[in-house]
N, C-alpha and C positions, 0 to 999 in steps of 0.2 A: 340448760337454762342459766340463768344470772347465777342463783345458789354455785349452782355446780361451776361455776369460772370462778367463784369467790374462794369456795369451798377447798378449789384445785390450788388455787393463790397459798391459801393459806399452810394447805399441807406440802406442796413442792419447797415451801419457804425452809418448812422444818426439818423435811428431810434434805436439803443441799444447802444447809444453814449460811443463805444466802448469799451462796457462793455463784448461783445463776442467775439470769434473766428468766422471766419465763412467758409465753406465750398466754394469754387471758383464753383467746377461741376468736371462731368468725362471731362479729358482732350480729351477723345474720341467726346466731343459736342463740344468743341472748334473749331475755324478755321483751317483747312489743320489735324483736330484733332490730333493736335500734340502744341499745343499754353499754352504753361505751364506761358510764362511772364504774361499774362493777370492775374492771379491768384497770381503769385508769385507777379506784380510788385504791385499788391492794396492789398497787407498784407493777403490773403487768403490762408485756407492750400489746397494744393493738393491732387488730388485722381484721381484714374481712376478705371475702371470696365475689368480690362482686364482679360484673362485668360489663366490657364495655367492647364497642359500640351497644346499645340499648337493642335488645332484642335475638342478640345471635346466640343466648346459652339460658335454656329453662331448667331449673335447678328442682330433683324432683325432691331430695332432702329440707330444703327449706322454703322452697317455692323463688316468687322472683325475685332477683340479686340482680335485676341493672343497675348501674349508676346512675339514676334521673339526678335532674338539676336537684331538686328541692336535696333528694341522698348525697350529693356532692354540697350543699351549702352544712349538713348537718357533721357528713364528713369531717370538711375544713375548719367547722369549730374545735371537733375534741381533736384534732390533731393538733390543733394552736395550743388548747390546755395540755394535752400531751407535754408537745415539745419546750412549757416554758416551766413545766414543775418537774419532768423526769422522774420522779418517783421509783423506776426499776434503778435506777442508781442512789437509792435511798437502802434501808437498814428496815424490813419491816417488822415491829415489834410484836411478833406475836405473843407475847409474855403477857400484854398487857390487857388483853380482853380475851375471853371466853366465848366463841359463835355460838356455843349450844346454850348459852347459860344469862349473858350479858344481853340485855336488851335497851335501846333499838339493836341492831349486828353492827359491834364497831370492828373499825381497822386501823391501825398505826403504821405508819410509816417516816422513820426520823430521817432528815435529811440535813447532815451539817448541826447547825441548832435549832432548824427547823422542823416542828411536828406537822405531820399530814394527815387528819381523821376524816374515817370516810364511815358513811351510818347509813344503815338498810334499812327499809321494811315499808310496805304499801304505805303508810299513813302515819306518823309520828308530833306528836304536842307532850312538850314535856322537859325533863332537866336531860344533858346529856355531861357525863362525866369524862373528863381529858385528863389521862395520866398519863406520866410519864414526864411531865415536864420537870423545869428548876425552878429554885424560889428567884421565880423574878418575873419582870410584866409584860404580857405580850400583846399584839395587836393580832385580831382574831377575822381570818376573811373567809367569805365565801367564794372561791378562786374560781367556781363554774360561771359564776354571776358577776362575781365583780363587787358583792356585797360585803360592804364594813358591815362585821358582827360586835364591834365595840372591844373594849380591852381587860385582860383579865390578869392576876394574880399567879403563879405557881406555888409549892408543886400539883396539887393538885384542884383542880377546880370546876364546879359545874356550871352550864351555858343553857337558858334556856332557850328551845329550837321549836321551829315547828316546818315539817317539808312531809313530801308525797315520795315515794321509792326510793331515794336518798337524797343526802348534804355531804359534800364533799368541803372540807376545810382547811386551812391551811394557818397555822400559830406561831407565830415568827416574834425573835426578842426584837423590846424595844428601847 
């Protein structure tokens, strides 16, 4: 499920002190299997097992994996957020949050002087904390949506959020 691709992100990270890439899982095992942020937002590449033409392969592990249209539009989006933040060629800071401990479940991922936070959990209203940054001012987005989240302060600083299974963010100097 999601946990466990996050889970697996974070501990691969530590042990090949991110000296690899590493594969997230078929998006087909994920949650509602369709949860590309888990992968995308802890610097994993994506993949799925689907298939195509529609109809020639019944999957009995996850059930059906063709590529319908609507799976091909859902596709081409987190492939576009994929390919314009790349995050597996990012630094993911595992130092700076706690999954067992730190609530919502954050993730860091610094790229360049760019920070990448990515927050879990069914249902979330409330402050979230970004560290790791410098003292200096950044402009705060939500890179899935395309949402200005307004501008903040470093080094550290909280933003208050409110999202369903996660917010994927991206804090860039300005």
């Amino acid at each position: 499920n999601s946990w466990h691709i996050r889970l697996k992100g974070k501990t691969l990270r530590a042990l090949t002190q991110q000296m690899d890439a590493f594969y997230g899982d078929h998006v087909e095992l994920s949650d509602d299997k369709t949860d590309f942020a888990s992968t995308v937002g802890i610097g994993g590449v994506i993949g799925t097992k689907f298939v195509w033409p529609v109809g020639v392969h019944d999957n009995k592990e996850t059930g059906d994996i063709n590529l319908t249209s609507d799976k091909e539009k859902w596709w081409a989006k987190w492939i576009e957020i994929y390919k314009n933040n790349m995050l597996p060629l990012g630094n993911y800071r595992g130092d700076l949050y706690d999954i067992g401990f730190d609530r919502p479940e954050t993730h860091a991922v610094e790229k360049g002087k760019i920070m990448y936070y990515a927050f879990y959990a069914p249902e979330y209203e409330g402050e979230v904390e970004l560290r790791g940054l410098e003292s200096s001012s950044y402009k705060v987005t939500d890179y899935v949506n395309n949402t200005d989240l307004g501008m903040i302060n470093g080094p550290t600083r909280n933003l208050k959020v409110k999202f369903n299974k996660y917010l994927l963010i991206k804090v860039e100097p300005i």
